[in-house]
N, C-alpha and C positions, 0 to 999 in steps of 0.2 A: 399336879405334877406327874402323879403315875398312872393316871389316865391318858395323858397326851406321851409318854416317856420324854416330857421335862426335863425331868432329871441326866439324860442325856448328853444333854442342852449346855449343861451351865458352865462351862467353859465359852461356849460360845455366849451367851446371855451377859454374862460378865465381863464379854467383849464389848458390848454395847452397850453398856450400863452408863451414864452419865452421872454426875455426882448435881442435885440441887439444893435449892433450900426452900422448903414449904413455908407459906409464908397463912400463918394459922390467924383467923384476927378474934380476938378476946373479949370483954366487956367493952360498951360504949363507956367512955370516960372522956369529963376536960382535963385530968391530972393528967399529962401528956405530954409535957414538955421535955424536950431532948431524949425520947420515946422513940421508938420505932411507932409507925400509927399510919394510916387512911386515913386523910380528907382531915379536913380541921385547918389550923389555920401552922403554917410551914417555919422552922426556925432557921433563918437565913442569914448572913452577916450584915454589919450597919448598912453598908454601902450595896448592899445590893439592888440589882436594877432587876425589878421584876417583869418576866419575859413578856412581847407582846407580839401579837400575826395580825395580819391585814385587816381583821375582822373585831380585833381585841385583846383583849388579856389571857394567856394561857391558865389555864385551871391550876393549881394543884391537888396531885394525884396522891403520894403517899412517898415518908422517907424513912429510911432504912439508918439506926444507929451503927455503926458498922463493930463497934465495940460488943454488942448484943452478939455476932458471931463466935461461937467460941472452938470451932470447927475450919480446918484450913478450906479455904475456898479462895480462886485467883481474885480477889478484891482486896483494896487498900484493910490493911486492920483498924484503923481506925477513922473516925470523921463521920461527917453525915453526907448519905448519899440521900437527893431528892426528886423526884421525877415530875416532871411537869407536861399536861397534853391540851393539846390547840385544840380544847373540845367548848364547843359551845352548841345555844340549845335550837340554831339553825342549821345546824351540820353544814357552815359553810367553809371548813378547810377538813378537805381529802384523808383519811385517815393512813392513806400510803405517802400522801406528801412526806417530803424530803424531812421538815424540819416541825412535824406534826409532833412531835416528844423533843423536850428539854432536860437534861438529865445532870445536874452539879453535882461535883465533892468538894463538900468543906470538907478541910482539912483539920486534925484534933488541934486544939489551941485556941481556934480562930471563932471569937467573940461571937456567938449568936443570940439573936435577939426573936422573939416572934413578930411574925408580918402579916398584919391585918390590911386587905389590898382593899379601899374603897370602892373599885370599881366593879367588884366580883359582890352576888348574890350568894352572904352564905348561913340563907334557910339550912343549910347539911349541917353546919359547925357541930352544932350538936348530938352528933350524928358520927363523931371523931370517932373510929374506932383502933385501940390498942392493937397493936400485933403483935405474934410471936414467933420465932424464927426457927425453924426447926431443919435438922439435916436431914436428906434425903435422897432417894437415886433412883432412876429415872431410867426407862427402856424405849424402844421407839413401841409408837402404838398404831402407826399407819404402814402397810407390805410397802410402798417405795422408800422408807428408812432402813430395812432389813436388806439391804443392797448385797450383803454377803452369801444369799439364800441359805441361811446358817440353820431354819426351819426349814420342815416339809408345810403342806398346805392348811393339814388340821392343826399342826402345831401353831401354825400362821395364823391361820382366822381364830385359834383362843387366845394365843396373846396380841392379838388387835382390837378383840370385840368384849372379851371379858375381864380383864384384865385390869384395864382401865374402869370398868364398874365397882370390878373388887376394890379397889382401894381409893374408891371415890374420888377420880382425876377432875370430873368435871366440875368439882366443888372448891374447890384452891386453887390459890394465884400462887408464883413459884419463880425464884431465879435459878436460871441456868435451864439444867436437860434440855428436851426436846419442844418448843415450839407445839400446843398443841390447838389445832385445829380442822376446819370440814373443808376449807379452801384458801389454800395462800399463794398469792396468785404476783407476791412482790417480794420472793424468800431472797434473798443478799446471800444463803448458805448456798447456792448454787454453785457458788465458789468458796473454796476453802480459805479465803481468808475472814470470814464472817462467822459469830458464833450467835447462840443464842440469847441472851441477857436478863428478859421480864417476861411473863406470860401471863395480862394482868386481866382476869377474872371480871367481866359482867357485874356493875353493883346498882340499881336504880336507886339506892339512899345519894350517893354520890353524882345523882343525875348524869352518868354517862353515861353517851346517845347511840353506845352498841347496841345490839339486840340480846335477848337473854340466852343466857347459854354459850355469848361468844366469848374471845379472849383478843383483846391487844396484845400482840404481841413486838419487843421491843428487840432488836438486836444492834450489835458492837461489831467490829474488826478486834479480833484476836489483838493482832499488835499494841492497837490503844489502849485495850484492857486491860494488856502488861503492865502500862504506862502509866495504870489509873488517870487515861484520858478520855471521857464521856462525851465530848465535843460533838460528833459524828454517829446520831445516833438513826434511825431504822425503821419502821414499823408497819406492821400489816394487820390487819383484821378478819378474823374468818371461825 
């Protein structure tokens, strides 16, 4: 900080500060149920129709207890959110396609049951890993997010280049802040009615078919997020 005079900064830095939540994953475990967790097998209501693309059955990816949050964040407080991606093991739907992520909220009350999909290979099951939800905040870490020129150039290239090492960005998957990637080439934030949602972290136990080191990334419209409505969901890879 008093190498770069940092410290200068932080009025500005705090201007651009995003609020997320790290999303940390803990022991493999099957005790798991109604869990926040990766991969394993998803608690959905009776009647739920599990999602399907041209190609097949979408994956599931990982769901989120929303009660686990104990930190304000624009999400419903309560219920299970679950995310679901048209990943399979020919990379035959687009990972920019439209309707490439599936993303529900059950709502708290509403009877869930676990769902074992016959048609999904799942050598991972055991492989379920627990997560933990932790609050956290977020800076931009690429110079076209620093849109304010609120740094000079040296202050710019250390919080671009080290910064993100320091606190181990490239190791956690994360809702909210910034979108992080080497190339997005389908961002929806071009306009201000999009925000950013998931930034879901490279896992080969989970056989998805990104490359290592990347992140899917999942984005909302602001206003349905209000809504706690997930319908309309977003994604890029890079």
């Amino acid at each position: 900080m008093e190498k770069y005079d940092l410290y200068k900064k932080e009025a500005y830095l705090r201007s651009v500060m995003l609020p997320s939540i790290k999303i940390v994953g803990e022991n493999r475990s099957k005790e798991n149920v109604g869990l926040s967790k990766q991969g394993g097998y998803p608690e959905v209501p009776e009647d739920f129709e599990w999602p399907k693309h041209e190609f097949g059955d979408y994956r599931f990816a990982l769901q989120i207890n929303l009660s686990e949050i104990k930190f304000e964040m624009p999400l419903p407080k309560t219920g299970m959110l679950s995310f679901f991606i048209a990943n399979d093991d020919d990379k035959n739907v687009f990972f920019g396609a439209k309707d490439y992520a599936k993303v529900y909220h059950f709502e708290e009350g509403t009877p869930l049951k676990t769902y074992i999909n016959p048609n999904l290979d799942y050598f991972y099951v055991d492989h379920c890993i627990r997560i933990d939800l932790q609050e956290n905040v977020d800076i931009p870490y690429r110079e076209e997010l620093h849109k304010d020129k609120g740094l000079n150039k040296r202050q710019l290239d250390y919080v671009c280049s080290k910064v993100p090492d320091m606190v181990s960005k490239k190791t956690f998957s994360y809702l909210f802040g910034y979108p992080y990637y080497n190339t997005l080439a389908y961002d929806p934030r071009k306009t201000d009615e999009w925000t950013s949602l998931l930034t879901l972290r490279w896992n080969n136990v989970f056989s998805w078919d990104w490359d290592m080191d990347e992140f899917l990334m999942f984005f909302i419209e602001k206003d349905k997020l209000a809504k706690g409505d997930f319908s309309n969901i977003r994604t890029d890879l890079g």
